[in-house]
C-alpha positions as CSV (number, residue, x, y, z in Angstrom):
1,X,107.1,91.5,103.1
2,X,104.3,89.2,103.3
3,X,100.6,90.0,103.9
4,X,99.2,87.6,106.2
5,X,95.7,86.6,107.1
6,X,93.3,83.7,108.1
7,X,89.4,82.8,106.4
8,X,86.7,81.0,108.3
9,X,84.7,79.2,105.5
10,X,81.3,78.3,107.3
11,X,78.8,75.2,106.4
12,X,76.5,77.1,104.0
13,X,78.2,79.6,102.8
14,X,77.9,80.5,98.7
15,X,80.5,83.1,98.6
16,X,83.3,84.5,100.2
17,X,86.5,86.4,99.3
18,X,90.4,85.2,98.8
19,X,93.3,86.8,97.8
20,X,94.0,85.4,93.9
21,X,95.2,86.5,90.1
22,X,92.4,88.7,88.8
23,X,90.3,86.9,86.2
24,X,91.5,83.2,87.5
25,X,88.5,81.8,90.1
26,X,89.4,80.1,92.7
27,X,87.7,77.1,94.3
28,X,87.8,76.0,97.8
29,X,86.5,72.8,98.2
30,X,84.2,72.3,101.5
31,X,85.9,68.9,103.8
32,X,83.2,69.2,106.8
33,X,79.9,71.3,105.4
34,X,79.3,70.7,109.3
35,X,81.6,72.9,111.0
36,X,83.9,75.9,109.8
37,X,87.3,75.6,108.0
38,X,90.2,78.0,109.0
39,X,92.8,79.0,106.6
40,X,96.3,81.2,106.8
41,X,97.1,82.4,104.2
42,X,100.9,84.6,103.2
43,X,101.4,86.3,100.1
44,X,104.8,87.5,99.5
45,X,104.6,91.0,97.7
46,X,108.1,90.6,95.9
47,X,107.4,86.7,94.7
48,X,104.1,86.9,94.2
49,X,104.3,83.8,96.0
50,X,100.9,82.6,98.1
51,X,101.5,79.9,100.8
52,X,97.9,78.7,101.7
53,X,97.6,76.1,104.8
54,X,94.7,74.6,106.6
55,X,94.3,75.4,110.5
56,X,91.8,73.9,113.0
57,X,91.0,77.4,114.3
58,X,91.8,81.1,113.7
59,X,93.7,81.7,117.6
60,X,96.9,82.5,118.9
61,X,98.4,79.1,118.8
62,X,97.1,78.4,114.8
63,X,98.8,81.8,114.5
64,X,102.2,80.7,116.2
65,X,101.8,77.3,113.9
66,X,101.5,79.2,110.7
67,X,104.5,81.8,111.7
68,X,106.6,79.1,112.3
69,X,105.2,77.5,108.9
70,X,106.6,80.6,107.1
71,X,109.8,80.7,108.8
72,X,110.6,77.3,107.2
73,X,109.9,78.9,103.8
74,X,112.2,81.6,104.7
75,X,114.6,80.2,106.6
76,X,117.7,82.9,106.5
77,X,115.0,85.9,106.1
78,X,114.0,88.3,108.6
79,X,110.1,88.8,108.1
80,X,107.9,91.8,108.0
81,X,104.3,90.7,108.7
82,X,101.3,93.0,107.6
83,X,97.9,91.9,109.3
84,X,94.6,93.2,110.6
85,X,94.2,94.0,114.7
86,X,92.5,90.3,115.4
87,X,93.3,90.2,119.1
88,X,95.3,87.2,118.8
89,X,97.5,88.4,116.8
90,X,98.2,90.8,119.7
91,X,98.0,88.6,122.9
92,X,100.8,87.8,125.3
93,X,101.4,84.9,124.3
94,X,101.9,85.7,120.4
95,X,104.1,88.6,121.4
96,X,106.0,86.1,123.7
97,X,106.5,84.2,120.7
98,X,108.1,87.3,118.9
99,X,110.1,88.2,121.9
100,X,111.8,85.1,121.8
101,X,112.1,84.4,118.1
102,X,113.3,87.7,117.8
103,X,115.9,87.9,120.8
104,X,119.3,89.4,119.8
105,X,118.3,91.0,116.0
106,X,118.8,94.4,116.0
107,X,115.2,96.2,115.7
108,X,116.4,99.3,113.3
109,X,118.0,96.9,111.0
């Protein structure tokens, strides 16, 4: 089961939020203090494991990239994917995407 979500870290910005180990900070470091950074991030509720990757933008096909990210960590593992109601992560073209990568799997299973 992973939780999975995306971060826009803006030019200017002094704080934000992540997902991280209570008590341990965490430091983004800023690559264009022009424009915003995207981010996807995973984190696996049974591992504890956090997969972390860098996207041009928060859309339907950085959301594609980054599913198809995690499916290479997880290779023989069906996926349950928690997230919020962004509408890309509703559009036709993401739920294409699920159609086809999940053509022939048994949906009570």
């Amino acid at each position: 089961m992973l939780f999975v979500d995306e971060c826009h870290l803006l030019s200017g910005e002094l704080q934000g939020y992540v997902w991280g180990r209570t008590g341990e900070r965490v430091e983004v470091p800023i690559v264009n203090e022009r424009e915003r950074q995207t981010y996807y991030g995973a984190l696996d509720l049974l591992s504890k494991r956090l997969l972390v990757q860098a996207h041009e933008n928060g859309n339907t096909t950085g959301t594609i990239e980054y599913l198809k990210c995690l499916q290479t960590q997880w290779p023989e593992q069906r996926l349950l994917i928690l997230w919020d109601g962004a509408s890309y992560h509703r559009s036709k073209e993401l739920q294409a995407f699920l159609a086809q990568v999940n053509v022939g799997l048994d949906a009570d299973a």
